[in-house]
C-alpha positions as CSV (number, residue, x, y, z in Angstrom):
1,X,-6.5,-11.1,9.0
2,X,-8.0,-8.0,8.4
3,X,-7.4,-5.5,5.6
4,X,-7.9,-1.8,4.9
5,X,-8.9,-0.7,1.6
6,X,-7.8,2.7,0.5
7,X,-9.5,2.9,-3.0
8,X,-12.7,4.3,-3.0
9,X,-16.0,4.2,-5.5
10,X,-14.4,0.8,-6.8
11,X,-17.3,-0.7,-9.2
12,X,-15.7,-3.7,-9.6
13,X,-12.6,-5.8,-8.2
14,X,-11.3,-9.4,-9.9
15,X,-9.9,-11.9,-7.5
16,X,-7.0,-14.0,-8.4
17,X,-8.8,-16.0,-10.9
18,X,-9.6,-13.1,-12.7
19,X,-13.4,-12.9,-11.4
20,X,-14.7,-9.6,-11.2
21,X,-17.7,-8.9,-8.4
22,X,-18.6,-5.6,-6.9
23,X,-17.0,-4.2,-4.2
24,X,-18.9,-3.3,-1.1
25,X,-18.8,0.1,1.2
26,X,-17.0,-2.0,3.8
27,X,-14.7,-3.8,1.8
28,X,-13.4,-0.1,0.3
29,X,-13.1,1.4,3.4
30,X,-13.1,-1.0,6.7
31,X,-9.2,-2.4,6.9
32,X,-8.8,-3.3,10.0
33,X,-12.6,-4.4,10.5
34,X,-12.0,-8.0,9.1
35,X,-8.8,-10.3,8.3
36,X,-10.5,-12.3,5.2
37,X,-9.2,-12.4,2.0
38,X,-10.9,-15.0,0.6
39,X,-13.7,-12.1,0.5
40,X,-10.8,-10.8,-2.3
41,X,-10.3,-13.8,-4.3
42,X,-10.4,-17.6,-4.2
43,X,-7.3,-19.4,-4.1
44,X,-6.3,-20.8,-7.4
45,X,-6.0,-24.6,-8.9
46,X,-3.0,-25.6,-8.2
47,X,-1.3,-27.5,-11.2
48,X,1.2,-30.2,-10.2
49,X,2.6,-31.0,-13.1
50,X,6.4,-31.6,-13.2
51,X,8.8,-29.6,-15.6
52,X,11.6,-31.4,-16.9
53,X,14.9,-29.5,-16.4
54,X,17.2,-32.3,-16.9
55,X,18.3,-30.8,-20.6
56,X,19.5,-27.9,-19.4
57,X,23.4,-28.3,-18.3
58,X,23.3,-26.0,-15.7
59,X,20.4,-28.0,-13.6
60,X,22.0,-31.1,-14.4
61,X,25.1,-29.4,-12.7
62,X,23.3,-27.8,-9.9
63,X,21.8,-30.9,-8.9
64,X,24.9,-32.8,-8.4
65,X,26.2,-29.9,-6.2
66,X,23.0,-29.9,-3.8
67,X,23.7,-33.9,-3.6
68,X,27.1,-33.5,-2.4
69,X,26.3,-31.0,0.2
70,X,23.1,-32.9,1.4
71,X,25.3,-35.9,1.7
72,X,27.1,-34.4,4.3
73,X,24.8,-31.1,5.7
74,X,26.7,-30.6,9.1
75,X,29.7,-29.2,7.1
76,X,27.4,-27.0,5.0
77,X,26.9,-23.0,6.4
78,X,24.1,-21.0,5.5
79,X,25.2,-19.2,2.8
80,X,25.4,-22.5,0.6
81,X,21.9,-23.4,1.3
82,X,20.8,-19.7,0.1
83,X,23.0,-19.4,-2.9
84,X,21.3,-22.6,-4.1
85,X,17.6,-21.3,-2.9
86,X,18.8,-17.7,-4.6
87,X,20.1,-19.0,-7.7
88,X,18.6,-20.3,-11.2
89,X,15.6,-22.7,-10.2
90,X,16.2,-22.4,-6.8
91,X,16.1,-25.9,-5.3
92,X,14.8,-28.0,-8.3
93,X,13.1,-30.3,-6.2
94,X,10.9,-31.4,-3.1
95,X,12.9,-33.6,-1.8
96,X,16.1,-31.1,-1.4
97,X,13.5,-28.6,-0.4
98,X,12.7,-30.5,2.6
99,X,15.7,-31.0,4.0
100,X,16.9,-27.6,3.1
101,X,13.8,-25.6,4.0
102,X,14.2,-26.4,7.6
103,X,18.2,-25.6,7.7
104,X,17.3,-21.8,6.0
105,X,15.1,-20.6,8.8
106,X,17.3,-23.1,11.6
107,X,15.1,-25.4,12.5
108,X,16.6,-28.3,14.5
109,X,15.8,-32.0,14.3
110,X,15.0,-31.6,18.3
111,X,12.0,-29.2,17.4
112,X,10.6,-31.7,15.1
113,X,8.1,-33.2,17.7
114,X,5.0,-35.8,17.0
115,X,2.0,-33.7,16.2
116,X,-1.1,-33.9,19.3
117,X,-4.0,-35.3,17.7
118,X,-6.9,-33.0,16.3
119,X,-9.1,-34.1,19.2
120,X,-6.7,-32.5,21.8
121,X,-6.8,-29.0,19.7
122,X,-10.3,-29.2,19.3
123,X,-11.1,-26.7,21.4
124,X,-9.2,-24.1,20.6
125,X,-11.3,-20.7,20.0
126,X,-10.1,-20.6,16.4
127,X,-10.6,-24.6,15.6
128,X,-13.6,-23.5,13.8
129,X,-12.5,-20.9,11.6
130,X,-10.0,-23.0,11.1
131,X,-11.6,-26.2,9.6
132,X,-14.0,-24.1,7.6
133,X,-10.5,-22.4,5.9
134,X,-8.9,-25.9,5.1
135,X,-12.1,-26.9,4.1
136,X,-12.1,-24.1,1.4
137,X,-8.4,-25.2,0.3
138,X,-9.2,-27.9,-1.5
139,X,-8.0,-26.5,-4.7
140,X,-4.6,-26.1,-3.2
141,X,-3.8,-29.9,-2.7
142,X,-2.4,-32.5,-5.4
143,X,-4.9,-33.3,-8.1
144,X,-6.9,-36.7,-7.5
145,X,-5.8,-37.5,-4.3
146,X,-7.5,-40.5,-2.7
147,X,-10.3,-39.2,-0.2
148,X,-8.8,-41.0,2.5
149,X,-5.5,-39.0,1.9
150,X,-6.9,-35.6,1.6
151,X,-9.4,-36.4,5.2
152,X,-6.0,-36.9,6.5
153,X,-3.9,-34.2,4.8
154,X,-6.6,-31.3,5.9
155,X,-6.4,-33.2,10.1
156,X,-2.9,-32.4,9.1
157,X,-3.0,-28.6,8.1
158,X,-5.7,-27.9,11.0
159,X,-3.2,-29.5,13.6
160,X,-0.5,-27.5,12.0
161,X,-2.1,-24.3,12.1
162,X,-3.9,-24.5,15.6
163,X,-0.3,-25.9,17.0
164,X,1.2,-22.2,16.0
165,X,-1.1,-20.3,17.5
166,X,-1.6,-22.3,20.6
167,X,2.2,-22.2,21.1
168,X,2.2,-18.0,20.6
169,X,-1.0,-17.0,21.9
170,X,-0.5,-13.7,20.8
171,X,-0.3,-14.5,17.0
172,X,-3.8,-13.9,15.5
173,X,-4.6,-16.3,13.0
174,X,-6.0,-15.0,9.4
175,X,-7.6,-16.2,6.6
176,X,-4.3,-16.6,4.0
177,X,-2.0,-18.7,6.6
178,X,-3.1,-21.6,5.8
179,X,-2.1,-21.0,2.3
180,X,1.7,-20.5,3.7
181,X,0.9,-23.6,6.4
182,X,-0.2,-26.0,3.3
183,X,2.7,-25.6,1.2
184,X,4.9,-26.0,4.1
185,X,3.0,-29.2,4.7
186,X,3.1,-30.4,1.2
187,X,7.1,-30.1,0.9
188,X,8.1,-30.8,4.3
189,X,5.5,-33.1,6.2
190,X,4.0,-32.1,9.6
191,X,7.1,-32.9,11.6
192,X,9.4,-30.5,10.4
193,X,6.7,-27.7,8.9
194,X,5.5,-27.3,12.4
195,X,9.2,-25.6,13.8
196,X,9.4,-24.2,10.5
197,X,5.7,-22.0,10.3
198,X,6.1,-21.6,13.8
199,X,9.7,-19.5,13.6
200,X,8.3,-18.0,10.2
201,X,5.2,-17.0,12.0
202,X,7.7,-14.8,14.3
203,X,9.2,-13.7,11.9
204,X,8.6,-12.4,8.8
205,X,4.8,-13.6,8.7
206,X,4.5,-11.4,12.0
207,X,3.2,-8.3,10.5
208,X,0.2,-10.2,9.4
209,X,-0.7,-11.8,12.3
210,X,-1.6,-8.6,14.6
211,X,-4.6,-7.7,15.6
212,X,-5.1,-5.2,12.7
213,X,-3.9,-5.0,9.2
214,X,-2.0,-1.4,9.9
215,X,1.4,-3.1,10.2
216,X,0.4,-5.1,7.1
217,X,-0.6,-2.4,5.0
218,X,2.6,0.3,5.7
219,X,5.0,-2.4,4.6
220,X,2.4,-2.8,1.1
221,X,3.0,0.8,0.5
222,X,6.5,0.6,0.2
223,X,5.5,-1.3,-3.7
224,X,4.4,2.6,-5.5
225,X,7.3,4.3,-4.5
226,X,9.8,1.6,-5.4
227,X,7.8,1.3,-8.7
228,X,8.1,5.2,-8.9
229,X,11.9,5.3,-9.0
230,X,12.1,3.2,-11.9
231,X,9.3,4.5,-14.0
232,X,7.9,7.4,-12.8
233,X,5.4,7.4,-15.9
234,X,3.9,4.5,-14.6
235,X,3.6,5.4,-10.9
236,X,1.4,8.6,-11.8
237,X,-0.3,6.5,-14.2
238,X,-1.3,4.1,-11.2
239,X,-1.5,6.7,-8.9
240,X,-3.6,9.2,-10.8
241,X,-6.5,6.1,-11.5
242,X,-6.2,5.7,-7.6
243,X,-5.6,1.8,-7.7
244,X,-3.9,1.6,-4.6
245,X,-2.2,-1.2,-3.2
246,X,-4.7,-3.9,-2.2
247,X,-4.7,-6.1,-5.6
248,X,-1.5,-7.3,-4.4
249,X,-2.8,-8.2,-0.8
250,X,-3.2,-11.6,-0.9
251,X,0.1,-11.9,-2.9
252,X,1.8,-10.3,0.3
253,X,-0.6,-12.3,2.5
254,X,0.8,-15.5,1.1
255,X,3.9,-15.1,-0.5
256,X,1.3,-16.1,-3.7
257,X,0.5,-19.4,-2.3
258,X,-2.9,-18.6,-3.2
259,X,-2.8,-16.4,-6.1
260,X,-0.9,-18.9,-8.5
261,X,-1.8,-22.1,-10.7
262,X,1.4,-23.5,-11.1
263,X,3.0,-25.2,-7.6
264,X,6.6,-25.2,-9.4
265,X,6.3,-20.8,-9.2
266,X,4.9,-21.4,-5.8
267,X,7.5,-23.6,-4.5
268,X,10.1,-21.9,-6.4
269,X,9.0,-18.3,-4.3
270,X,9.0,-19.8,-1.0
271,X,13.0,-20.9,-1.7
272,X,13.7,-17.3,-2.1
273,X,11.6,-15.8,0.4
274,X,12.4,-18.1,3.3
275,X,15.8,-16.7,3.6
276,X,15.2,-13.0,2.4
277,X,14.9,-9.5,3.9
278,X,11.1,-9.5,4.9
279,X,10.2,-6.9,2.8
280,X,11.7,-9.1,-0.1
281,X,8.0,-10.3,-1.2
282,X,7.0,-6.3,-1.7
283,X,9.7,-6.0,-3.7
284,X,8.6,-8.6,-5.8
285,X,5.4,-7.4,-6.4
286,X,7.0,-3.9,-7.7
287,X,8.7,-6.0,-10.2
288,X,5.4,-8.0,-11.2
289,X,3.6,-4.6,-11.9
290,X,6.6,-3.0,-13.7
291,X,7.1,-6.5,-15.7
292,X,3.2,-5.5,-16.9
293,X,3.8,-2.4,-17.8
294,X,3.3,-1.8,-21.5
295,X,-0.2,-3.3,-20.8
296,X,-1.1,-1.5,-17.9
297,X,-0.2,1.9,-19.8
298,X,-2.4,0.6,-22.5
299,X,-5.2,0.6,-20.7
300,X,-8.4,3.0,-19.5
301,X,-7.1,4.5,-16.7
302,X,-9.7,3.8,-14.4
303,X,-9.2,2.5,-10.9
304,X,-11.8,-0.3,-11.6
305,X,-10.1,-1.8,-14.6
306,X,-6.4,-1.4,-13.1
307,X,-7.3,-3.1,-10.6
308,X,-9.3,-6.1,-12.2
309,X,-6.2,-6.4,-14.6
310,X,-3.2,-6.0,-11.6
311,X,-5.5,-8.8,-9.5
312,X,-5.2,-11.3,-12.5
313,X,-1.9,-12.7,-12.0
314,X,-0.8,-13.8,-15.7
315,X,0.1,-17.9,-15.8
316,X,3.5,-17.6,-17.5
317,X,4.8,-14.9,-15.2
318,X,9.1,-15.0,-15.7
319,X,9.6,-15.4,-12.4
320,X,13.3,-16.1,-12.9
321,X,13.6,-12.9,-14.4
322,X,11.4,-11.1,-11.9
323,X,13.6,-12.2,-8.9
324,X,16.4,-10.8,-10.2
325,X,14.4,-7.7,-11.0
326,X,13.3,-7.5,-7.3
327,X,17.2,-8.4,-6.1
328,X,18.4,-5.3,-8.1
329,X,15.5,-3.1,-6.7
330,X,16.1,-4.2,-3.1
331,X,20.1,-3.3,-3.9
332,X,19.1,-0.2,-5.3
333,X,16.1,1.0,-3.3
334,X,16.4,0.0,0.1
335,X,13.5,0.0,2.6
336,X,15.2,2.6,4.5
337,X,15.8,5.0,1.3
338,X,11.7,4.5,0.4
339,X,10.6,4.8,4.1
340,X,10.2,8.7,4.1
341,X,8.0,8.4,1.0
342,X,5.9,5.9,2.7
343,X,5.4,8.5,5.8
344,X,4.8,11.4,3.3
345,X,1.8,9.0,1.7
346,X,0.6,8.0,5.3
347,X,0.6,11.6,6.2
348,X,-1.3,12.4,3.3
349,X,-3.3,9.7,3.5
350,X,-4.3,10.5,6.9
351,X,-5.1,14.5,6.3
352,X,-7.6,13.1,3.5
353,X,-9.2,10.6,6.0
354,X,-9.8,14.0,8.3
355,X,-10.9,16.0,5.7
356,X,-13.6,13.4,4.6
357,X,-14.4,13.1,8.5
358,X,-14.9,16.4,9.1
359,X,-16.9,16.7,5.8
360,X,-18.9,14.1,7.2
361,X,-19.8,15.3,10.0
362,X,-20.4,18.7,8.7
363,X,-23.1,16.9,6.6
364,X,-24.4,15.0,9.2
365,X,-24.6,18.2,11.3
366,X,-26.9,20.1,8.6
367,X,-29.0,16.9,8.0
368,X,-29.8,17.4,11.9
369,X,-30.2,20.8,11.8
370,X,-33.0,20.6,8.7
371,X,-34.9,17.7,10.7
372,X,-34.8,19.9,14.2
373,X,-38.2,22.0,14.9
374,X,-38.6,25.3,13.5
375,X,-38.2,27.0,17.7
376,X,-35.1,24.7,17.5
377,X,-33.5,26.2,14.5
378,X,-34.2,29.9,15.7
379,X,-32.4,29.4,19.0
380,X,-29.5,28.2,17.2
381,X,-29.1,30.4,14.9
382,X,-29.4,33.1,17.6
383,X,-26.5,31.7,19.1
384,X,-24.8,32.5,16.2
385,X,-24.9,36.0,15.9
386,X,-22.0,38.4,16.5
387,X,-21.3,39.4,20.2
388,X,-22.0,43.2,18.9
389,X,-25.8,43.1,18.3
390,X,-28.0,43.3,21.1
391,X,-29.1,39.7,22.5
392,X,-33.0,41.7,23.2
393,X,-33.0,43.3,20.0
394,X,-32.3,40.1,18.1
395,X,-34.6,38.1,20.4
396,X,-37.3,40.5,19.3
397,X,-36.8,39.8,15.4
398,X,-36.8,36.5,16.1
399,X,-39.9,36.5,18.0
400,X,-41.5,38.3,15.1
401,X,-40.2,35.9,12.4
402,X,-41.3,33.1,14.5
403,X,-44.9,34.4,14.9
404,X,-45.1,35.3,10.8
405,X,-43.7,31.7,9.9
406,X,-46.3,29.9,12.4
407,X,-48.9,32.2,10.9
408,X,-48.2,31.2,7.6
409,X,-46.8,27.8,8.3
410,X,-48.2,26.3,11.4
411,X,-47.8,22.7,10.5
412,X,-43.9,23.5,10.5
413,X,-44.2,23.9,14.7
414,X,-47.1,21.3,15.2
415,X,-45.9,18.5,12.4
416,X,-43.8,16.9,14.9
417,X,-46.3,17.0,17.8
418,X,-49.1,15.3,16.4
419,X,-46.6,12.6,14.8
420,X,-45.0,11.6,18.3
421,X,-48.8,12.1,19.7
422,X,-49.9,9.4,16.8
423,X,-46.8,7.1,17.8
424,X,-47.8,7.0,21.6
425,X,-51.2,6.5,20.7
């Protein structure tokens, strides 16, 4: 999906890993130009490892609850299912998630169809791009898999993803889905995470699959001002190095499916945000950066190494904590209270992008004027004389000017003759 970048002059940029590269002209400034942000970082390593939560009393106790109510799920509403996704450790494990996943976004077992076979999507315009994302993924499966497992697991994700966007033609696949599409694989298989990216996709992962990033990027900006209302010091802080918003694209992208080491965080996420306002994830982000505030503060403040430290997600994150943090700013901070601050920045925003325009063209002007032959210049700066004086008296000077500059300077009337006689020659 493509992507605008707002910052500008950015020497260097760190990708999720913590990599830092320089960033080019068109990465700075061309948004909606191309939907890639693997050209912002490279998904992460996914660690696998298993905590063990069966010490604590209240996951011993939660666990048995979930087990009663998936032993009989008809009787079950909605709201169960999301104060277990919403509460401490969300839904422990896989194998709740994947019969709970489904129910919070209502899929049905008669939407859980036999996949086609990769053959018959094969020639889908996007197959390509496609195989050359999964490809890139690797990092995102279980550790030592057998090959024979991760051949299939990847026919799996391709067939997921190309199933989507065949079903809703007008859902533009970018680079970053099949971050979402693979950890709905993992948890759920590819019966059941087909329905389930599928209503996702028209849902809250709508935004980011339009044909530009403009959508995208108004819902990011919502993060500064929601930061602002909490600590205001910060907010200048960030906004006064210029960092902008884009660090935390790939975050938004992906509800962090690519940005983080540890599956348990990733897993843990997706049980919150699959039931959640869809701005939920932006709120989370706020919460990240004001978690890191004391070292952010701490720092230069230089748009360069804001952003190379806001792109490098830390690895023990308290994401517990931060979802509450986010809950409480949602309650507190609703879209609809920030959404005239947004405006106010895309309205300045958009003044700036006309005054650098207009700049540019004024530059580009004089560069043409300085190149034009010397007759060339006179004439025009004839025509921009005052309608008082005389047309034939100014004429004349001009005249006179012109003859004592070709006196002097005849090269500057016969330079460009002789060059454009020499190229036809």
């Amino acid at each position: 999906m493509e992507s605008t970048y707002t910052d500008t002059d950015i020497s260097d940029k760190c990708n999720s890993n913590g990599d830092c590269s320089p960033l080019s002209e068109k990465e700075a400034f061309d948004l909606n130009h191309t939907k890639n942000i693997d050209d912002i970082s490279t998904p992460s390593e996914l660690n696998f490892d298993q905590e063990l939560d069966t010490e604590d009393p209240y996951i011993t106790r939660k666990r048995k609850e979930i087990e009663e109510c998936l032993s009989n799920p008809d009787v079950v509403n909605l709201d169960q299912w999301k104060s277990f996704s919403r509460s401490k450790a969300g839904l422990i494990s896989d194998d709740y998630r994947k019969v709970i996943w489904p129910l919070l976004v209502g899929v049905t077992r008669d939407e859980m169809t036999e996949p086609p076979s990769l053959d018959e999507l094969s020639k889908h315009q996007e197959y390509n791009q496609v195989v050359l994302d999964v490809n890139r993924s690797l990092k995102r499966f279980p550790p030592g898999i057998p090959y024979e497992q991760r051949i299939a697991l990847q026919d799996q994700l391709t067939v997921l993803i190309l199933r989507v966007i065949k079903k809703s033609p007008n859902l533009k696949y970018y680079q970053g889905y099949h971050d979402v599409a693979i950890t709905l694989l993992l948890v759920c298989g590819e019966r059941a995470s087909f329905p389930l990216l599928w209503r996702l996709s028209l849902g809250p992962l709508a935004p980011f699959m339009e044909p530009t990033m403009v959508a995208t990027q108004r819902l990011l900006s919502y993060m500064l001002p929601v930061i602002g209302r909490v600590h205001p010091d910060l907010a200048h802080f960030l906004d006064k190095a210029g960092v902008g918003t884009m660090f935390a694209l790939p975050w938004y992208l992906t509800w962090f499916g690519h940005s983080l080491p540890r599956y348990v965080d990733v897993v843990r996420l997706y049980d919150y945000f699959l039931w959640a306002p869809p701005l939920l994830p932006v709120y989370v982000t706020a919460a990240i950066v004001l978690h890191r505030a004391p070292q952010l503060l701490a720092a230069d403040c230089d748009m360069a190494v804001l952003h190379c430290m806001l792109s490098r997600l830390p690895d023990d994150l308290p994401f517990e904590d931060i979802l509450v943090t986010a809950d409480k700013l949602y309650e507190l901070y609703p879209p609809k209270d920030i959404e005239p601050e947004v405006i106010a920045m895309e309205k300045k925003e958009e003044e700036m992008r006309r005054q650098e325009e207009a700049a540019r063209a004024r530059r580009a002007a004089a560069r043409a004027r300085a190149a034009a032959p010397l007759w060339l210049r006179t004439w025009l700066r004839l025509r921009l004389l005052p309608a008082h004086v005389p047309r034939h008296a100014a004429l004349a000077v001009a005249t006179v000017l012109l003859g004592v500059s070709i006196y002097y300077r005849p090269d500057l009337l016969f330079t460009r003759d002789r060059e454009h006689s020499t190229l036809e020659a």
